[in-house]
DSSP file (Angstrom, degrees, kcal/mol; ACC not computed):
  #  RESIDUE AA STRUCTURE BP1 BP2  ACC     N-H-->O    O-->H-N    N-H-->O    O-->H-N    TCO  KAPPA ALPHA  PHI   PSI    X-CA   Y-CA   Z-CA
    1    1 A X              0   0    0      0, 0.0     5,-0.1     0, 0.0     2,-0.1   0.000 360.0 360.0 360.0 120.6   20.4  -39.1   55.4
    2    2 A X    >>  -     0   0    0      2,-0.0     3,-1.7     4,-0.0     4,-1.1  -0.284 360.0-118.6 -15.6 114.3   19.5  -39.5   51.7
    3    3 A X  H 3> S+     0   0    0      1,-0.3     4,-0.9     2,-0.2     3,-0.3   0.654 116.0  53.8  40.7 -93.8   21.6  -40.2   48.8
    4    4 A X  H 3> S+     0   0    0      1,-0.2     4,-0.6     2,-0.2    -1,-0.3   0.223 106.0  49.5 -40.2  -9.6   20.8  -37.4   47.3
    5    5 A X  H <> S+     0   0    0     -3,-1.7     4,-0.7     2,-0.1    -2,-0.2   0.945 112.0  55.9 -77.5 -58.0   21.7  -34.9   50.4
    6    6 A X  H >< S+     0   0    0     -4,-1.1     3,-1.0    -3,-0.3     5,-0.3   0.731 101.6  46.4 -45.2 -64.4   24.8  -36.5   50.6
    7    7 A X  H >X S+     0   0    0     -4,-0.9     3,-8.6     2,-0.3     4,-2.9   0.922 110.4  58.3   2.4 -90.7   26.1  -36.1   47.2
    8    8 A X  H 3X S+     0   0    0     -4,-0.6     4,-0.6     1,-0.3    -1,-0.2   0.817 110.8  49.8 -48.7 -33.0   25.1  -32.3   47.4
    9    9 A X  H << S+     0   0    0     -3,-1.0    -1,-0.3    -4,-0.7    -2,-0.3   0.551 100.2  53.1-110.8  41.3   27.3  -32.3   50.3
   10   10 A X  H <4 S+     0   0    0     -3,-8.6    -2,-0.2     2,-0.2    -1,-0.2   0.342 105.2  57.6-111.4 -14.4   30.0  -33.7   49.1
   11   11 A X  H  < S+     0   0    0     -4,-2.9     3,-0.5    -5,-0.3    -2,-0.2   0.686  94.8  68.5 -92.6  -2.8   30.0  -31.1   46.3
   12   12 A X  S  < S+     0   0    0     -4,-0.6    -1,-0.2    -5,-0.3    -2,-0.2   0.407  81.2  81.2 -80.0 -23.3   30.0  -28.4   49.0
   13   13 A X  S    S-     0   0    0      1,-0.2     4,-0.4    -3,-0.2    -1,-0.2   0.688 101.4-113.8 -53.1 -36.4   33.5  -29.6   49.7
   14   14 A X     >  -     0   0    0     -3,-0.5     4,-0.8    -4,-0.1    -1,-0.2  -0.128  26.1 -91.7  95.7 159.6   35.3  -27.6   46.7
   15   15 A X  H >> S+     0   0    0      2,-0.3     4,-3.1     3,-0.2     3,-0.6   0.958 120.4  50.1 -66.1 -62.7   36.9  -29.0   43.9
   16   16 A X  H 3> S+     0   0    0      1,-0.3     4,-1.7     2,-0.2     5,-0.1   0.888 117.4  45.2 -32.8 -69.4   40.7  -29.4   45.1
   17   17 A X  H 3> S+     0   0    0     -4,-0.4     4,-0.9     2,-0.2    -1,-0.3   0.559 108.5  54.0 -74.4  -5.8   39.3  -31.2   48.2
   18   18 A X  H <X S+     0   0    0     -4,-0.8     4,-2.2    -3,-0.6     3,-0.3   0.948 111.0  59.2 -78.7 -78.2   36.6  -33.5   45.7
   19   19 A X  H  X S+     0   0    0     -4,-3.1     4,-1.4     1,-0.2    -2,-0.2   0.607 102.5  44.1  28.2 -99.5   40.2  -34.1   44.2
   20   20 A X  H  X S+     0   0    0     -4,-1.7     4,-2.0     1,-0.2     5,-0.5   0.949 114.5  49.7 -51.7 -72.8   41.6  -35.4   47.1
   21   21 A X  H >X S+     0   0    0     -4,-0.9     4,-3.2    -3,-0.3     3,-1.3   0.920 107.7  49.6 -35.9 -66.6   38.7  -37.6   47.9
   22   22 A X  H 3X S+     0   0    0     -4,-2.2     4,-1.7     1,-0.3    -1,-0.2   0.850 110.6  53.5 -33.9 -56.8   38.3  -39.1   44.7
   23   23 A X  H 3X S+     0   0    0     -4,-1.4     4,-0.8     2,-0.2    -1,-0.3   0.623 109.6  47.1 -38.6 -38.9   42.1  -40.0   44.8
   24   24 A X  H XX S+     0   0    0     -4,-2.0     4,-4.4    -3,-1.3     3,-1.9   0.937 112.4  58.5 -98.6 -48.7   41.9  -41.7   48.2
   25   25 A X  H 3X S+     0   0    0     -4,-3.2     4,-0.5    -5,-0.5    -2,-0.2   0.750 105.1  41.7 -21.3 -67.7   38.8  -43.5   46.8
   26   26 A X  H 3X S+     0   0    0     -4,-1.7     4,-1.0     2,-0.2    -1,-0.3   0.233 109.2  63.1 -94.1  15.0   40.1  -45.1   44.0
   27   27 A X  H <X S+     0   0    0     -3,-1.9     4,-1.3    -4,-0.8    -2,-0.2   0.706 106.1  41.9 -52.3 -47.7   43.1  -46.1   45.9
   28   28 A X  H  X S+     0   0    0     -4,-4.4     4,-3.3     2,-0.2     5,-0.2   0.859 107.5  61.3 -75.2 -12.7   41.5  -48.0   48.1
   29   29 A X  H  X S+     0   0    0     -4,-0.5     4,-2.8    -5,-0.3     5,-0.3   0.998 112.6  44.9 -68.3 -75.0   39.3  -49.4   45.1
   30   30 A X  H  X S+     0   0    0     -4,-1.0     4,-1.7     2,-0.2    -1,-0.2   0.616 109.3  50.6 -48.9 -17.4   42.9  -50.5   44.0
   31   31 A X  H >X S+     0   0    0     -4,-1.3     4,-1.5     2,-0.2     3,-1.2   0.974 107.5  53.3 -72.2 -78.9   44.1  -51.9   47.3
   32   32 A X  H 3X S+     0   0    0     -4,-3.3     4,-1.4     1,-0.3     5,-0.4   0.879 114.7  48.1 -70.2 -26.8   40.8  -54.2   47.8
   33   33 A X  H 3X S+     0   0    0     -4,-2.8     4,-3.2     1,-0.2    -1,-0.3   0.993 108.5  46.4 -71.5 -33.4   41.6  -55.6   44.1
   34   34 A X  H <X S+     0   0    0     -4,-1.7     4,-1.2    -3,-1.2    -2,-0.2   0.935 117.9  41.0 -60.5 -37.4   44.8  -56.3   44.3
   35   35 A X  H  X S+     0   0    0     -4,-1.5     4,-4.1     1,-0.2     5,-0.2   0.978 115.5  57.1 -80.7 -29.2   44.2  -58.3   48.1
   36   36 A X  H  X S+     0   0    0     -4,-1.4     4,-5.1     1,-0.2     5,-0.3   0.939 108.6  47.4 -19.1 -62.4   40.9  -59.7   46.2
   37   37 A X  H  X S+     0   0    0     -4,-3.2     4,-0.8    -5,-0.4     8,-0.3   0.842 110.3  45.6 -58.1 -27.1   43.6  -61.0   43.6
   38   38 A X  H  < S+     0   0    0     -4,-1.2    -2,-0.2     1,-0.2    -1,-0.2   0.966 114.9  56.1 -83.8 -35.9   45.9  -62.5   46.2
   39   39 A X  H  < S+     0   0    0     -4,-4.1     3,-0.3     1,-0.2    -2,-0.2   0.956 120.8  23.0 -40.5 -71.2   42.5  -64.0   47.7
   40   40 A X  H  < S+     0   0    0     -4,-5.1     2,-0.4     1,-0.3    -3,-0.2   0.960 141.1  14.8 -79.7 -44.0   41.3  -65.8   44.7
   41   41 A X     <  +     0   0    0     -4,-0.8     4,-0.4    -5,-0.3    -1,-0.3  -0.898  63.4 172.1-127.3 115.6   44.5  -66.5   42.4
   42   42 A X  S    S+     0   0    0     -2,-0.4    -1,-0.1    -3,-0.3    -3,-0.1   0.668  78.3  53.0 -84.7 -22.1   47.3  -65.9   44.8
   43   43 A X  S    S+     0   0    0     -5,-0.1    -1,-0.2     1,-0.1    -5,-0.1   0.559 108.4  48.5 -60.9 -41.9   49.8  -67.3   42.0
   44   44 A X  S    S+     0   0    0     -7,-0.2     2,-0.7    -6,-0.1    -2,-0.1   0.573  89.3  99.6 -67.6 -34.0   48.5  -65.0   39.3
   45   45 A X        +     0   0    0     -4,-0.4     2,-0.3    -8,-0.3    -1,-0.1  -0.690  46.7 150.7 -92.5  97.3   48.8  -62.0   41.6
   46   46 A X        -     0   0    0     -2,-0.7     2,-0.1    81,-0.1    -2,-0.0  -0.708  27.3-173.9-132.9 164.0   52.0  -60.3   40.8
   47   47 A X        -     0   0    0     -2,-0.3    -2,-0.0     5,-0.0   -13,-0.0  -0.509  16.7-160.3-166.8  72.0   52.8  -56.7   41.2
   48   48 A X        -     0   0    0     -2,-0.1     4,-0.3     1,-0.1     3,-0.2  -0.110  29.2-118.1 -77.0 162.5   56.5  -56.0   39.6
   49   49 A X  S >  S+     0   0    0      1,-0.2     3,-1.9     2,-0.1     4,-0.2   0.909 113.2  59.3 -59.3 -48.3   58.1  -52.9   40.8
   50   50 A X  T >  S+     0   0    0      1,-0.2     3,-0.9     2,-0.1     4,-0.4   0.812  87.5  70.5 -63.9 -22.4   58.1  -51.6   37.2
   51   51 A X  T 3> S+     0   0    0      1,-0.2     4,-1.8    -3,-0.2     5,-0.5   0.644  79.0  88.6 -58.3 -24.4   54.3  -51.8   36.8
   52   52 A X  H <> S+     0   0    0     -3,-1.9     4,-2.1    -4,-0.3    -1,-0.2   0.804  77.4  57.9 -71.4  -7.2   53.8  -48.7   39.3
   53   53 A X  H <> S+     0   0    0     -3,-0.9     4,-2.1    -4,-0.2    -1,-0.3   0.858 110.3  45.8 -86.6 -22.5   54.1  -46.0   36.9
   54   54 A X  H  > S+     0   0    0     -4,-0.4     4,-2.3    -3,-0.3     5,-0.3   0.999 117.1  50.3 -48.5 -65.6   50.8  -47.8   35.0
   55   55 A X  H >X S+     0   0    0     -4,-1.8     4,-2.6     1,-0.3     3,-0.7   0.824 111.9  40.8 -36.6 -49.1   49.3  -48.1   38.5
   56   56 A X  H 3X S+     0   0    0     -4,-2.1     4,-2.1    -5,-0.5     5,-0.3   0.957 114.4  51.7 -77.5 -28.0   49.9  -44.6   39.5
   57   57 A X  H 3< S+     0   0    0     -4,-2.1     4,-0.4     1,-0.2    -1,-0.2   0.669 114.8  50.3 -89.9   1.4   48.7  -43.2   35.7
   58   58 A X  H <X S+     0   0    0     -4,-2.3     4,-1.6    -3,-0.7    -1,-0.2   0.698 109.3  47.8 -67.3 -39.8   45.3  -45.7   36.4
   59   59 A X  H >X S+     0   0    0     -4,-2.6     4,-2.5    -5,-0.3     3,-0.7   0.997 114.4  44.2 -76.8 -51.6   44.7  -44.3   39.6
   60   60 A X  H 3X S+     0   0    0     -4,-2.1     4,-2.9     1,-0.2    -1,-0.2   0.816 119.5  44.7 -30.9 -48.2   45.0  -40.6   38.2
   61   61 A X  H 3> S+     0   0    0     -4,-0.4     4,-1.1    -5,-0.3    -1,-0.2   0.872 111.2  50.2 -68.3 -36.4   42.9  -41.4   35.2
   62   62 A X  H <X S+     0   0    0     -4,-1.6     4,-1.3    -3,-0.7    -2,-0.2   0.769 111.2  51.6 -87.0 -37.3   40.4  -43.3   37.1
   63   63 A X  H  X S+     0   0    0     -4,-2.5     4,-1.4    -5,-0.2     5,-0.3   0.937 110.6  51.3 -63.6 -63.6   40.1  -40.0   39.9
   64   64 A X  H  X S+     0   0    0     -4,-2.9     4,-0.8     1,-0.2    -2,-0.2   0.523 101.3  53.0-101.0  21.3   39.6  -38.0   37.3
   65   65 A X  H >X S+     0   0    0     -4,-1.1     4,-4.0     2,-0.1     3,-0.5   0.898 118.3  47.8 -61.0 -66.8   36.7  -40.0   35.4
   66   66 A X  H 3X S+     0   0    0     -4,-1.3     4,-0.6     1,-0.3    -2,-0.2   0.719 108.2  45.3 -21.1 -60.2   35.1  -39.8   38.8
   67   67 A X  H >X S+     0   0    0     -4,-1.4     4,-1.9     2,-0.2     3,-0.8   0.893 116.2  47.8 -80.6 -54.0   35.5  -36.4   39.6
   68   68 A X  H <X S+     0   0    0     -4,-0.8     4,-1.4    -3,-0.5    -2,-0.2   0.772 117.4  46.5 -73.8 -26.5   34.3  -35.4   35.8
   69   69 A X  H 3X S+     0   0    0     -4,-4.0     4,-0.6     1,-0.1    -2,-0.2   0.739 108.9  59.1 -84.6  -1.2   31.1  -38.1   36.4
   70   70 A X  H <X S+     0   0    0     -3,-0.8     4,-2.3    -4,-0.6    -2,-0.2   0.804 113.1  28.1-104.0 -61.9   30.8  -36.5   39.5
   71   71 A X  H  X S+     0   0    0     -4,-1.9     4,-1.3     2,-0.2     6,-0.1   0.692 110.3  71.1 -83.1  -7.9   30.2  -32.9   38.3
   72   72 A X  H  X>S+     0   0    0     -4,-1.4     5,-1.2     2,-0.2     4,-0.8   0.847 107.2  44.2 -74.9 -49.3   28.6  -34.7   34.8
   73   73 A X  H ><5S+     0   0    0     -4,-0.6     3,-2.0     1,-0.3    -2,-0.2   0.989 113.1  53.9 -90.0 -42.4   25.7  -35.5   37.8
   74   74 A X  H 3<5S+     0   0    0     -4,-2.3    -1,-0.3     1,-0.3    -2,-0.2   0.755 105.7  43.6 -71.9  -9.7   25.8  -32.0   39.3
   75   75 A X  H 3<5S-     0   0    0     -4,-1.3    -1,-0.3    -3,-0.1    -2,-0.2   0.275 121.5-108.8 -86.9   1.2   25.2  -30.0   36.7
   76   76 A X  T <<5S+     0   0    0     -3,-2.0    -3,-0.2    -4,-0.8    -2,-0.1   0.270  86.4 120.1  73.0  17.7   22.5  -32.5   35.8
   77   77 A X  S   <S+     0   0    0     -5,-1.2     2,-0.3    -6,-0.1    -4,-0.2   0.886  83.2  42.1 -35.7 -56.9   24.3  -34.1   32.5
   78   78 A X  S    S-     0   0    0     -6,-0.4     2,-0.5    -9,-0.1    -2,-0.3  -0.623  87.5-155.4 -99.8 142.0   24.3  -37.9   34.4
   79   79 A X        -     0   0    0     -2,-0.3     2,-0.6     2,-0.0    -6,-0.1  -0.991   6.8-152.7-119.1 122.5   20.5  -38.1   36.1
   80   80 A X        -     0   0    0     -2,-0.5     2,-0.1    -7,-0.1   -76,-0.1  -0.900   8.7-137.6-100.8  96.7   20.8  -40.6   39.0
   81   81 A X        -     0   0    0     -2,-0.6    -2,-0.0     1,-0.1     0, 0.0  -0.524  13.0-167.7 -71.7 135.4   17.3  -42.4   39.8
   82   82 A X        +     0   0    0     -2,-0.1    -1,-0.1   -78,-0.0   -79,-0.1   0.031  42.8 140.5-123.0  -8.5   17.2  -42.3   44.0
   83   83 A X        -     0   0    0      1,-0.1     6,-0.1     2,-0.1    -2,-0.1   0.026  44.8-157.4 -55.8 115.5   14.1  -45.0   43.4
   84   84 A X        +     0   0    0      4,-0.1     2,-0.5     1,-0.0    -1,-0.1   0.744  49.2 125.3 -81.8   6.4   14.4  -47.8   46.1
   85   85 A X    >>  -     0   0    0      1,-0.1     3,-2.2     3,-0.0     4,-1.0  -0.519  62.7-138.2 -68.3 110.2   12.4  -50.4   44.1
   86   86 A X  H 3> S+     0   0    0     -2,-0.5     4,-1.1     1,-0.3    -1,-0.1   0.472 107.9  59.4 -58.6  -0.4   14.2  -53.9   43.5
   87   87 A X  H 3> S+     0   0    0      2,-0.1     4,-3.4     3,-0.1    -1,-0.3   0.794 108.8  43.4 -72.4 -44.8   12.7  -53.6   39.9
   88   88 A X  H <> S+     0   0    0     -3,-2.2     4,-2.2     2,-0.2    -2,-0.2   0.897 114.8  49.2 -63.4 -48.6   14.6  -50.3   39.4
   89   89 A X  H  X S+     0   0    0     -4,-1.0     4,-1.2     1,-0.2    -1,-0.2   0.787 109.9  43.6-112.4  20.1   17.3  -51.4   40.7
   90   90 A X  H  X S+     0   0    0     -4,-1.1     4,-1.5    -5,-0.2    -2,-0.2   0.794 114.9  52.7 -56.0 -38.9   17.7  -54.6   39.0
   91   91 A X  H >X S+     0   0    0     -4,-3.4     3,-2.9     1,-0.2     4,-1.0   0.983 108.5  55.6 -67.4 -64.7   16.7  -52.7   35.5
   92   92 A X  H 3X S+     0   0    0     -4,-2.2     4,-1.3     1,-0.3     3,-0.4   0.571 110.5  39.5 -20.8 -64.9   19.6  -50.1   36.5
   93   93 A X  H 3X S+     0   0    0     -4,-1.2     4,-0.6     2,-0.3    -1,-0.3   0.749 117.6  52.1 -34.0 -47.8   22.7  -52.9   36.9
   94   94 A X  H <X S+     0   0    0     -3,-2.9     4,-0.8    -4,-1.5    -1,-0.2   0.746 117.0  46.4 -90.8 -20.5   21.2  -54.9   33.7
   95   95 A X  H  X S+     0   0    0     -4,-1.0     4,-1.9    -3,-0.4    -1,-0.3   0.741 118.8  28.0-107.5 -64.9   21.4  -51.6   32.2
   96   96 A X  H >X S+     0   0    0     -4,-1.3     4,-1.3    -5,-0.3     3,-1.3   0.897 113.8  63.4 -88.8 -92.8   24.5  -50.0   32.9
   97   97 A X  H 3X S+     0   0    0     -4,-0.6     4,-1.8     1,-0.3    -2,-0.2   0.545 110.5  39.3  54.9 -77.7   26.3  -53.2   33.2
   98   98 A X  H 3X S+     0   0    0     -4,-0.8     4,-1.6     2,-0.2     5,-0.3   0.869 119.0  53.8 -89.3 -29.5   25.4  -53.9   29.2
   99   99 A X  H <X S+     0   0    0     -4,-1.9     4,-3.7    -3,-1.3     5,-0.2   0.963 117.1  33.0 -40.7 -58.7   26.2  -49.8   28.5
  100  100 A X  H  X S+     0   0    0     -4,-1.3     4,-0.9     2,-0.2    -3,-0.2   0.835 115.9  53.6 -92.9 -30.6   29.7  -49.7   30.2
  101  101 A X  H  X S+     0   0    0     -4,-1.8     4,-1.0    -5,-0.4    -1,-0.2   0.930 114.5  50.0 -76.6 -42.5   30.7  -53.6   29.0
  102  102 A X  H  X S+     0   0    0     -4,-1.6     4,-1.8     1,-0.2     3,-0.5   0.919 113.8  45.5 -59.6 -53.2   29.6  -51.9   25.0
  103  103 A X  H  X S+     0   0    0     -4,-3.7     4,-1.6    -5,-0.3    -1,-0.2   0.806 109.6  49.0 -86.7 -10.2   31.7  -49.0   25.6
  104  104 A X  H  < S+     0   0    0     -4,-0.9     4,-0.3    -5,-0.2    -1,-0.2   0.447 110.8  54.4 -94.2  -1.5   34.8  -50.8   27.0
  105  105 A X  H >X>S+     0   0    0     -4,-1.0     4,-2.3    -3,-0.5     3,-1.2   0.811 109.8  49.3 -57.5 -85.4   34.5  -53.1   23.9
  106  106 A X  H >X5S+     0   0    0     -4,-1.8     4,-2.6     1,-0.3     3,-1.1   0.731 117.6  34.3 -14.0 -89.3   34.5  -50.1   21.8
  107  107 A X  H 3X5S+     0   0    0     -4,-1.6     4,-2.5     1,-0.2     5,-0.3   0.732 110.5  64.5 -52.7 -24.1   37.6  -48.2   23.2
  108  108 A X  H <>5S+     0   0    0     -3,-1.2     4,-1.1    -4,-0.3    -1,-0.2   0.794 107.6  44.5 -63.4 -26.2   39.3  -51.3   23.8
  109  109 A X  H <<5S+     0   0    0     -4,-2.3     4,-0.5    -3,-1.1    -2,-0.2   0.765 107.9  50.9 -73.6 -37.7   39.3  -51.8   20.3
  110  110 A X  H >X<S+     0   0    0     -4,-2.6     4,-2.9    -5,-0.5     3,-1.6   0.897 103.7  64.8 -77.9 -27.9   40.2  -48.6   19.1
  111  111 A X  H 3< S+     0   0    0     -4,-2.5     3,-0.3     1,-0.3     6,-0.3   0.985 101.8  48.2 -39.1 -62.4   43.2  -48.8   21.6
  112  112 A X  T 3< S+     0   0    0     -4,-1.1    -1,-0.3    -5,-0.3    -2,-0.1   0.709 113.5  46.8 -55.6 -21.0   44.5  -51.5   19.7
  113  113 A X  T <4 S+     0   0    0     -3,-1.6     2,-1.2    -4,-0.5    -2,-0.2   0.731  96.3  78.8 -89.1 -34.8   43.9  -49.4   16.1
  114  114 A X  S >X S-     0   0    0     -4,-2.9     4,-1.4    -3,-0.3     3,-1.1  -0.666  71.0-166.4 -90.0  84.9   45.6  -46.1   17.6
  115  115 A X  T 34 S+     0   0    0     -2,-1.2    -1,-0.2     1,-0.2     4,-0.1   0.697  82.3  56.7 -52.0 -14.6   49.5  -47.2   17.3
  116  116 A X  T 34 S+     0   0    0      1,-0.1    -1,-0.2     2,-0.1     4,-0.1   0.550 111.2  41.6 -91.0  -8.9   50.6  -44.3   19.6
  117  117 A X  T <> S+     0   0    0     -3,-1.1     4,-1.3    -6,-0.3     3,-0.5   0.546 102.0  64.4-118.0  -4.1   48.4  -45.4   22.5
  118  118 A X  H  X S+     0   0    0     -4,-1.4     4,-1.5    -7,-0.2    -2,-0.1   0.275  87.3  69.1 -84.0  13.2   48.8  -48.9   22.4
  119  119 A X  H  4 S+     0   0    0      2,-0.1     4,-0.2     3,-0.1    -1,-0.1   0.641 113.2  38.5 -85.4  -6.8   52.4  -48.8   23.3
  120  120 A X  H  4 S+     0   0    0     -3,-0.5     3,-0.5     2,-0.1     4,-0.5   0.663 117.1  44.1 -23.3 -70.0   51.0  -47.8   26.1
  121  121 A X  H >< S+     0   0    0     -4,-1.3     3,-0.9     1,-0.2    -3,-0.2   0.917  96.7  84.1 -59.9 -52.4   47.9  -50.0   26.3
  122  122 A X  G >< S+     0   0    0     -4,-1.5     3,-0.9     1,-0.3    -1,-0.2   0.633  76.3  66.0 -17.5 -70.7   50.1  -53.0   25.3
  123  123 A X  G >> S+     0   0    0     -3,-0.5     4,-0.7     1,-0.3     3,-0.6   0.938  86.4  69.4 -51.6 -40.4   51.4  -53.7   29.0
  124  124 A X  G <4 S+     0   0    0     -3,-0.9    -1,-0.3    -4,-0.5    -2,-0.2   0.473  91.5  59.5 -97.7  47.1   48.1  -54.7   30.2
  125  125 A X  G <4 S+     0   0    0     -3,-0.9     3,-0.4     2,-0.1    -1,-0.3   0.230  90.0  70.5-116.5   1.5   48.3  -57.8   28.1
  126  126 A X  T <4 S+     0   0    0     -3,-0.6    -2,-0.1     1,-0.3    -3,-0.1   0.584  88.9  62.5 -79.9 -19.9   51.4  -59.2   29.8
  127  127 A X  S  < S+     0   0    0     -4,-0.7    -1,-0.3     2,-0.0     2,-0.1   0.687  77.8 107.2 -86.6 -20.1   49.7  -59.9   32.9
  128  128 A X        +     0   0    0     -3,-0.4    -3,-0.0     1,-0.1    -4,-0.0  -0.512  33.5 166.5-101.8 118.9   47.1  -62.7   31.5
  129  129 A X              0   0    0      1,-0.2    -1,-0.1    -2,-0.1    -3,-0.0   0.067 360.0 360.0 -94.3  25.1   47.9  -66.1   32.4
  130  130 A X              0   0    0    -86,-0.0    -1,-0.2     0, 0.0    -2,-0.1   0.289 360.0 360.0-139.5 360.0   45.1  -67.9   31.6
């Protein structure tokens, strides 16, 4: 089955259940970094009790980028090339890649200008040992 099928039926699902999906998604996207972390610096990789309310209000934020790129591509906002050619999808990666590194420079920077959201932002400079 196609990409593209899938997708369409995964939007057949409802919103509420898309929800839910998304949510279990980018849980497990957080599970495989964290055992990723214990894999490569097992020393580095610390996970205080007090850190979970970040965690849970990353994973919320992070469903519901999904879930809004997600309808961004069904309503045809995002256009998704389905092209199997290793030129396409090398240009894609190099592409998006230097897009999304440009715009998480950006906002990471304004984060830091915006005093009412970097007392927020703040904690997740305490973790860097390096």
């Amino acid at each position: 089955m196609e990409i593209k099928t899938l997708l369409g039926k995964l939007n057949s699902f409802g919103d509420i259940n898309l929800l839910w999906i998304f949510l279990l998604e980018n849980f497990a996207l957080i599970i495989l970094s964290i055992l990723i972390g214990f894999i490569v610096e097992y020393k580095n990789t610390i996970y205080p009790k007090k850190d979970t309310k970040w965690l849970v209000s990353t994973l919320l934020c992070n469903t519901l980028v999904t879930f809004v790129g997600f309808k961004l591509y069904i309503l045809n906002f995002i256009q998704l090339s389905f092209e199997k050619s290793l030129t396409s999808i090398v240009f894609d990666l190099i592409l998006i890649t230097i897009i999304m590194d440009f715009l998480m420079f950006v906002f990471h920077f304004y984060i830091h200008k915006m005093k009412w959201i970097y007392e927020i932002h703040k904690h997740h400079h305490y973790h860097i040992k390096t």
